[in-house]
Each structure stands twice: as C-alpha cells, then as structure tokens.
C-alpha positions in Angstrom: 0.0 0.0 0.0 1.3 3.8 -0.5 2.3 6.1 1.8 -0.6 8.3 0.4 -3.3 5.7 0.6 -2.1 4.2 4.4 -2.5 7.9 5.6 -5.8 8.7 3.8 -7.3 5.3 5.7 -5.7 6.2 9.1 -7.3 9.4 8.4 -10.6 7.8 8.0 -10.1 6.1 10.8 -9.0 8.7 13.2 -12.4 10.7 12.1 -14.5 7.7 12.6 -13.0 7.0 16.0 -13.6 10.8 16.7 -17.2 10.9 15.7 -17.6 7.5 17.9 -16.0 9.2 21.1 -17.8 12.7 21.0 -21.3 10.8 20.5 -21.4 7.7 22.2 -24.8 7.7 24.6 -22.2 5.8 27.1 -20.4 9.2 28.3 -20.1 9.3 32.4 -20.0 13.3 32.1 -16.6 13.2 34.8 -19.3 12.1 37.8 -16.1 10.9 39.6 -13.9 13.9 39.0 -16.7 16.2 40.2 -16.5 13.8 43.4 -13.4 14.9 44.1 -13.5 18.6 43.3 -16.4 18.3 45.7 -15.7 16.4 48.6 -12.7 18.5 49.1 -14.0 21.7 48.7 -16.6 20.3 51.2 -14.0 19.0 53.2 -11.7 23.1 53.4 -15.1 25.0 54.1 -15.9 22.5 56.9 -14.7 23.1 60.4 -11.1 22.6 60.8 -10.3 22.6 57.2 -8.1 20.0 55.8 -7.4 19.0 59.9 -11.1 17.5 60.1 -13.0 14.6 59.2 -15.4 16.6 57.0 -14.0 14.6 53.6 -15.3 11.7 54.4 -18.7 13.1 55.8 -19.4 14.3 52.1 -22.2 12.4 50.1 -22.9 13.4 46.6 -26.3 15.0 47.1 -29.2 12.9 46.8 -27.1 9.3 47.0 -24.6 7.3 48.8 -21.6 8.0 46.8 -18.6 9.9 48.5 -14.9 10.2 48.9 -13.3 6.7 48.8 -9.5 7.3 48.8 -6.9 7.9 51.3 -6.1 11.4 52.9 -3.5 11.5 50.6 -5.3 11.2 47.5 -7.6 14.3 48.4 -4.6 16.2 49.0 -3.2 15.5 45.4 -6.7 17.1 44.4 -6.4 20.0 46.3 -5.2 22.4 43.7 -7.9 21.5 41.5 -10.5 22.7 44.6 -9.1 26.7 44.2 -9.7 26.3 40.8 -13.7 27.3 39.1 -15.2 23.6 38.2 -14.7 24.7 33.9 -10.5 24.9 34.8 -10.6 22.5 36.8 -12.1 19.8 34.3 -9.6 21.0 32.1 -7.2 20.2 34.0 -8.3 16.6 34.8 -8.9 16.2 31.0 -5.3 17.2 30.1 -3.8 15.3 33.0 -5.7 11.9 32.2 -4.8 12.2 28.3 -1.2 13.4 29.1 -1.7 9.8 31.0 -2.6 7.9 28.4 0.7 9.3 26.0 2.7 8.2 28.3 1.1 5.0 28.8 0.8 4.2 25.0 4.8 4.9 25.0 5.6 2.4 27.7 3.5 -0.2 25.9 3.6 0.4 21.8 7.3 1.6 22.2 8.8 -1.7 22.8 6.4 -3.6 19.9 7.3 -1.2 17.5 11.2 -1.4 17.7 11.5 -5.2 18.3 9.1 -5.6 14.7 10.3 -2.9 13.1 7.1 -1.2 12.3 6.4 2.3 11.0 6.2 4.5 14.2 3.8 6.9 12.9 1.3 4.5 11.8 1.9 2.0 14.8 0.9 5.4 17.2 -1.8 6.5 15.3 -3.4 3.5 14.7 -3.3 1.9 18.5 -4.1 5.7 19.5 -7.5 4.7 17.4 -7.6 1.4 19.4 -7.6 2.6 22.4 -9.7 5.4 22.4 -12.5 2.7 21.4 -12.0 0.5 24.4 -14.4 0.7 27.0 -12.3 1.1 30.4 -10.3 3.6 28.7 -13.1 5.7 27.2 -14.8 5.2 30.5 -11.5 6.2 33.2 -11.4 9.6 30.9 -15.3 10.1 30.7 -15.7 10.0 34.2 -12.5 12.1 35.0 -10.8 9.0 37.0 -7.2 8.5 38.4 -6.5 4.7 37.2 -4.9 6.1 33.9 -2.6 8.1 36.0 -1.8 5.7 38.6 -0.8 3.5 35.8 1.5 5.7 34.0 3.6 5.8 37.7 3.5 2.3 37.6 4.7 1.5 34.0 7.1 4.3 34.8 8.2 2.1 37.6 8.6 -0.8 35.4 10.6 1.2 32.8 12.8 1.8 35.6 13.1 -1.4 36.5 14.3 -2.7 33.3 17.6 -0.5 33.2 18.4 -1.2 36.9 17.9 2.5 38.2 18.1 3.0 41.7 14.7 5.2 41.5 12.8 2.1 41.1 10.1 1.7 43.0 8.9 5.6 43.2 6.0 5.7 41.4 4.5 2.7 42.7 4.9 4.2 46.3 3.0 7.2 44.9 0.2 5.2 43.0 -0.3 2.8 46.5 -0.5 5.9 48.4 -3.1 7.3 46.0 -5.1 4.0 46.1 -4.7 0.8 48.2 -5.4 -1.5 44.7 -2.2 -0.8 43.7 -0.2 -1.9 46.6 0.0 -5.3 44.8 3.1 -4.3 42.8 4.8 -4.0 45.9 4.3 -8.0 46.2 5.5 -7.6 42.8 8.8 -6.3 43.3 9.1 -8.6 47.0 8.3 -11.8 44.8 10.7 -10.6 41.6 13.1 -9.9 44.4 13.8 -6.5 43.8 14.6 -5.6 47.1 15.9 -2.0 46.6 12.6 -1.2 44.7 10.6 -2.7 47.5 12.5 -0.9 50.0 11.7 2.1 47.9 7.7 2.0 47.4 7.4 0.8 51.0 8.7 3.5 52.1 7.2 6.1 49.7 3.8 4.7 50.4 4.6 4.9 54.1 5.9 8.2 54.2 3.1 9.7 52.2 0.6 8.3 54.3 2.8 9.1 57.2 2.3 13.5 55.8 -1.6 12.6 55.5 -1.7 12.1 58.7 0.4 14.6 60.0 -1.5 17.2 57.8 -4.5 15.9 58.0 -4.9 14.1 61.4 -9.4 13.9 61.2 -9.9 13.1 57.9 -6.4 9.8 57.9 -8.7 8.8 61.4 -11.4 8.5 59.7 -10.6 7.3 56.4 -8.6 4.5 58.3 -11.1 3.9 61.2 -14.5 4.1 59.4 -14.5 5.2 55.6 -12.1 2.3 54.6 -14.8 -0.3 55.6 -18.4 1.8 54.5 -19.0 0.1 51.2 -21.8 1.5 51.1 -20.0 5.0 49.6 -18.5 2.7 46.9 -22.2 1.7 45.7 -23.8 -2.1 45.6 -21.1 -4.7 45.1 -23.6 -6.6 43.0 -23.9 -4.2 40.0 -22.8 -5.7 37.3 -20.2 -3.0 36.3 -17.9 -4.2 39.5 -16.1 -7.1 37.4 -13.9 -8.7 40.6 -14.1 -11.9 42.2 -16.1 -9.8 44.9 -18.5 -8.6 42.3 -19.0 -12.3 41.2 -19.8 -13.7 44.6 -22.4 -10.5 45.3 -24.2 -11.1 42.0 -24.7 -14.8 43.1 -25.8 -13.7 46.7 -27.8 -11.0 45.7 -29.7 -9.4 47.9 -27.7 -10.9 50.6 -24.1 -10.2 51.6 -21.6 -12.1 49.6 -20.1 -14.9 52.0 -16.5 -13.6 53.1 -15.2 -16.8 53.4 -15.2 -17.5 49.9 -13.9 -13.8 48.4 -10.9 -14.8 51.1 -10.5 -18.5 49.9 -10.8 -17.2 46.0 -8.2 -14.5 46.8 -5.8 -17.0 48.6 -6.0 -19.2 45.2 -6.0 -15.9 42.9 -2.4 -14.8 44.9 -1.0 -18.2 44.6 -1.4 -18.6 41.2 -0.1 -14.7 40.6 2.9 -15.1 42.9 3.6 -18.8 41.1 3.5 -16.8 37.3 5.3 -13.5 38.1 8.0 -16.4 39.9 8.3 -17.9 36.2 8.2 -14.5 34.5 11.5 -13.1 36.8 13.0 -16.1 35.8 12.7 -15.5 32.3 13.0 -12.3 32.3 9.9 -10.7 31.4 9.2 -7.7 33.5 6.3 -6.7 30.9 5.2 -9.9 31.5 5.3 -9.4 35.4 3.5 -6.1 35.2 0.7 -7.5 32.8 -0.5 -10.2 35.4 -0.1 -8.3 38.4 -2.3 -6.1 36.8 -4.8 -8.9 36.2 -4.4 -9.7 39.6 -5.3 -6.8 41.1 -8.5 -6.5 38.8 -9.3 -10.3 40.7 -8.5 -9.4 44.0 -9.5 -5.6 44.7 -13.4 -5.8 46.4 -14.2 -3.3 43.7 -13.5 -3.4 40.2 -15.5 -1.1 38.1 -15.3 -1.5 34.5 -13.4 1.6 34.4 -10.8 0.3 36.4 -10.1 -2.7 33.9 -7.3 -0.3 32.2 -4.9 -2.2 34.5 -5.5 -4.7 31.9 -3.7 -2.8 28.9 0.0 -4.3 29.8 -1.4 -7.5 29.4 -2.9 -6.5 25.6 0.2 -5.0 25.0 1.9 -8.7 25.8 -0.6 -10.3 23.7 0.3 -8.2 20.4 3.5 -8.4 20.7 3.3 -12.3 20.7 0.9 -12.2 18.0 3.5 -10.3 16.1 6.0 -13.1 15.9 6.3 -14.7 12.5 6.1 -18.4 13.8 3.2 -18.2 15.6 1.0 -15.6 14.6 -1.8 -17.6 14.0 -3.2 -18.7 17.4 -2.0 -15.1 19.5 -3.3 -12.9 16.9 -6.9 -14.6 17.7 -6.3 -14.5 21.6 -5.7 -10.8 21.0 -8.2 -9.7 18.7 -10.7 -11.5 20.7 -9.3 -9.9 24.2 -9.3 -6.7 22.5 -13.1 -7.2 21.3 -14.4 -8.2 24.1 -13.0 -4.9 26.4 -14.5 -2.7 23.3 -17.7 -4.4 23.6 -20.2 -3.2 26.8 -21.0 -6.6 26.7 -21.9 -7.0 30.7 -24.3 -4.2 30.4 -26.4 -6.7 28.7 -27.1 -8.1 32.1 -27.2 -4.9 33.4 -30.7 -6.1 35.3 -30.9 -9.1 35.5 -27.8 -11.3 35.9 -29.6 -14.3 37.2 -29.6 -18.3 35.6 -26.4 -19.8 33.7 -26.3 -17.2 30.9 -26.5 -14.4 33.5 -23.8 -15.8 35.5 -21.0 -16.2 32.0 -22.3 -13.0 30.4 -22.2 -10.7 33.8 -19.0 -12.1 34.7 -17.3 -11.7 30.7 -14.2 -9.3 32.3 -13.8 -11.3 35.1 -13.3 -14.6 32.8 -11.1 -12.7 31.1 -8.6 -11.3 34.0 -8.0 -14.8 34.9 -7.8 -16.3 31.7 -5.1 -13.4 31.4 -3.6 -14.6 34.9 -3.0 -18.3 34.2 -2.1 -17.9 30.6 -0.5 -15.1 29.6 2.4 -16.4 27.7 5.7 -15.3 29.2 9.5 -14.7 27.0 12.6 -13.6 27.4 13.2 -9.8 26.5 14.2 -9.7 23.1 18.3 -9.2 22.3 17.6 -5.9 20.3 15.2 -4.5 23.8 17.8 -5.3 26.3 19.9 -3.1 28.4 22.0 -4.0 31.6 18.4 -5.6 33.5 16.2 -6.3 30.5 15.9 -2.7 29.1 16.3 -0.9 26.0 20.0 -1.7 24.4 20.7 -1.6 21.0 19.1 0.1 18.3 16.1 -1.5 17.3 15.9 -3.2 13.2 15.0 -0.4 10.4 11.2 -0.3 10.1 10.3 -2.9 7.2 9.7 -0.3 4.7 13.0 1.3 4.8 14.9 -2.0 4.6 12.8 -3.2 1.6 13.3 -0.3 -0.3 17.2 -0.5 0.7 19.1 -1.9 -2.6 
C-alpha cells in the first residue's frame, strides 16, 4: 500500500473514532472527577479545614456516593478545589490524556522497535484502538485517576528494566493514592527486587505518614470508618464491579456475599499470581510481570469497576507483541483480537438487570473470565536481544522499520 493511501485510511479512521467518542450515549460526564473537586471543597469549608474529618462526611447529594480514597489522594486534588469547576475539568482532561501518552509509550514503544514497524502509523493506529476501548473511554469520561496511577506504575517498570536505583517511586506514589495498587509492591518482593521494594514501601509509608500529620481527622477516619463503608463505593452486585467480589455479590444478591469464599478465592487468585510472576522473573519478562499483576489486582480488589479494567492494557500490550512473531501468529493474533473485542464491547451491560440463571452468570461475569484467563495464561518470554539493556531494558538500536529495509538496494 502507498504512503498516500495508508495515511488517507488512518485518516478515515481517526475521524470515525472521533465521531464515535464525541457521540457515544455511554459518556459518564466526569461524575467521579466532580466527586473529588467536591468532597474537598466540602472538606476546606468544613470546620477545621483539611485537619477535620469533613472529607469523608461528604455524600454526593441525593445518593450514597462519597470520597473513597486515602487522605493522601484528596490532598493531590487540592489544587484542582481553588480552581472554578470549567479549569478545573480542564485540567483533569489534560492530566488523564497526558496519561494515556505516556502509557501508550511504555507499551507500543517496545512492539514497534522489536518488529520494526512504522512508528507513525503503529501510534496513530493503536491511538484509534484505544480510544475505542471501554475502560479507557470510561476512566477519561468519568475524570478517573487509574490512567494516571498507571503511567507511575509503568514508569516504575521502565525503571526497572535499566536497573535504576529510583525504582520503585512511582509505585509508592500510585499505592499511596489507592490501596489496589499496593500489589506491585508484592510484585517487586516476589521478583526480588529488594531496593525497589524498599523504595515503594517506604514512599507509600511516608506519604501516608504526611496525610496524617497534615490531615490528622480526615487519615482517622478514612482508616477507622470510611475504609470499611462500602456502602460509599455503591452495591457490590452491579454488574459493572467485574472482581471476584463482584461475582460472589451477584450470586448472593440481595444478601451479603459470604466472606469466606472472596478470602478462599483471593488465597488461590495470589498463589497462582505469585507462582506466574515467579516464572516470568526467571525468564526475564518484566512486561510480562507487570501485565499479570495487573490482572491480579483486577481479581483481588473488592471493587472493580469496568473503568478500572485499564490495568488490563499491559497485558494486551503482551498479547500483540506475541501475536507479532512470524512463527506463531496464527493462534496469538486470535487470543488478541478476541481480548481486544471483548473490552470494546459493553457486553456486561447486557445483564445490566438481571444477571440471574447460567447465561446471567457467564455473560455478567465476561471481564472477570477474562482477567484470569489473562492470569493463568498469559504467555511469558525472554526480552528480546535488540530490547535489552544491563536488566532487561532498551539496548541496542532496534531493526529499520520494514519499509526502509525493503526499499534498501
């Protein structure tokens, strides 16, 4: 195909994606930013100021919904409070797609080299692909932090590969933010990456440590009360909470979910992460690492929105690169595509009210199937000889792109 004709598609493309985006009936109209802006402007006019409990006595008015993260977290908002709601959603807009660059670098960057693809392209046609997938239209709709707290993370990782000694930051920072990701801290412990460890322990720790210090009401409460109200998080059993929790509460529904058997399936879901990410240090594969801890933490967290599933994208990132290799493109390409499909598709929200017999309990549950699948069979490799630096990092330059070698005499 010409240059001409592969640009005048993408351009096609990027139009139709466009006109998708700006008028799908699905947008969330940033409820969950205007949460925060809220509850901590709530929480600096209330008695005390930020040294009160008032955060975590906000409700959004007229329902249950309110402030669910650590102290910390509402102080990383704070700026956004002295700024009018318009600037401030401007803001969080910016900030979540400034996010998503840098997470579509960590991930595309390392595909493109080790195939040798066109970068332009690659970029503007996974730019397309993503923008189409449902946690990651839905983490930017509702003005969310998981896009964010995944750029530290991957940021982390990158780190990780080329053996810096500031390893470990940026997953202090995104535990601090939200418990959930805590979990690549077990990462770095089982990987044995002690340094890093060392280093997000003690970032998390110390975070919290200024949250409390600064903010000595709201860290009592938040660790004393708020932590265990699920009723501000909203009913376990709607279908959009895709965890092993959320499975449980749809079964049990109207009841309580039994906790013996969310502890039981999170015992089994840890063994089988800490077993893979075991055989992925020894191979090398910190991509591969990240990818199912990420799955993990989809399994294990009490609440997984639908939103939250863009821990997931290191794990499609695994799969294309796999499905790029020459000898076995067949199978991976199909694993995938059909990964890929099913996150674009809303398909849970077919069972949005009623989840009940056999095909209520597969079709509710489609993301759920689908993080463990990821979990017990994401396939695992050595970095690749052009990608590695001193600990599994960029090295080398990467092969021409395949146009520029074929047209080479």
């Amino acid at each position: 195909m010409s240059r001409r004709r592969r640009h005048l598609l993408l351009g096609v493309l990027c139009a139709g994606v466009t006109a998708f985006v700006a008028t799908v009936p699905y947008h969330r109209d940033w409820f969950d930013l205007w949460v925060y802006y809220d509850a901590v402007r709530h929480w600096t006019d209330a008695g005390g100021g930020v040294r009160g409990a008032g955060l975590y006595d906000y409700r959004v008015p007229g329902q249950t919904y309110g402030f669910t993260y650590p102290p910390f977290a509402a102080l990383c908002v704070l700026p956004l409070s002295l700024l009018s709601w318009p600037v401030a959603l401007t803001a969080g807009i910016v900030a979540n797609l400034g996010a998503l660059a840098l997470i579509l670098r960590r991930l595309a960057e390392p595909v493109i080299r080790r195939h040798g693809l066109d970068r332009w392209t690659s970029y503007t046609l996974i730019l397309c692909m993503l923008a189409l997938l449902e946690p990651v239209y839905d983490s930017i709709s509702f003005g969310q932090v998981n896009l964010l707290l995944l750029a530290l993370v991957l940021t982390d990782a990158r780190l990780l590969s080329t053996g810096s000694r500031w390893a470990g930051i940026g997953i202090g920072l995104a535990a601090a933010v939200k418990l959930t990701p805590a979990i690549f801290i077990g990462y770095l412990v089982v990987t044995r990456r002690r340094r890093a460890a060392g280093t997000a322990a003690a970032v998390a720790v110390g975070t919290t440590l200024v949250a409390l210090w600064l903010s000595p009401g709201a860290s009592h409460a938040y660790w004393t009360s708020a932590l265990w109200d699920t009723s501000r998080i909203g009913d376990l059993s709607y279908v959009s909470n895709q965890s092993w929790q959320g499975v449980l509460a749809r079964l049990s529904a109207p009841a309580e979910p039994e906790r013996l058997w969310w502890a039981c399936g999170v015992v089994a879901v840890v063994g089988a992460w800490a077993y893979r990410v075991d055989k992925a240090r020894a191979v090398g594969d910190v991509r591969g690492g990240i990818a199912l801890t990420g799955a993990a933490a989809c399994l294990v967290s009490p609440v997984t929105w639908v939103h939250h599933l863009v821990w997931l994208l290191p794990a499609l990132a695994v799969l294309a690169d796999r499905a790029l290799e020459p000898p076995r493109r067949g199978r991976p390409l199909i694993v995938a595509v059909a990964v890929y499909l099913i996150l674009c598709s809303y398909v849970v929200w077919l069972w949005r009210y009623d989840a009940s017999g056999v095909g209520g309990f597969i079709g509710s549950n489609t993301f759920v199937w689908t993080e463990l699948v990821l979990l017990l069979a994401l396939p695992l490799r050595p970095p690749h000889p052009a990608l590695r630096g001193p600990s599994g990092g960029p090295g080398r330059p990467a092969p021409e792109p395949r146009e520029a070698a074929a047209a080479r005499p």
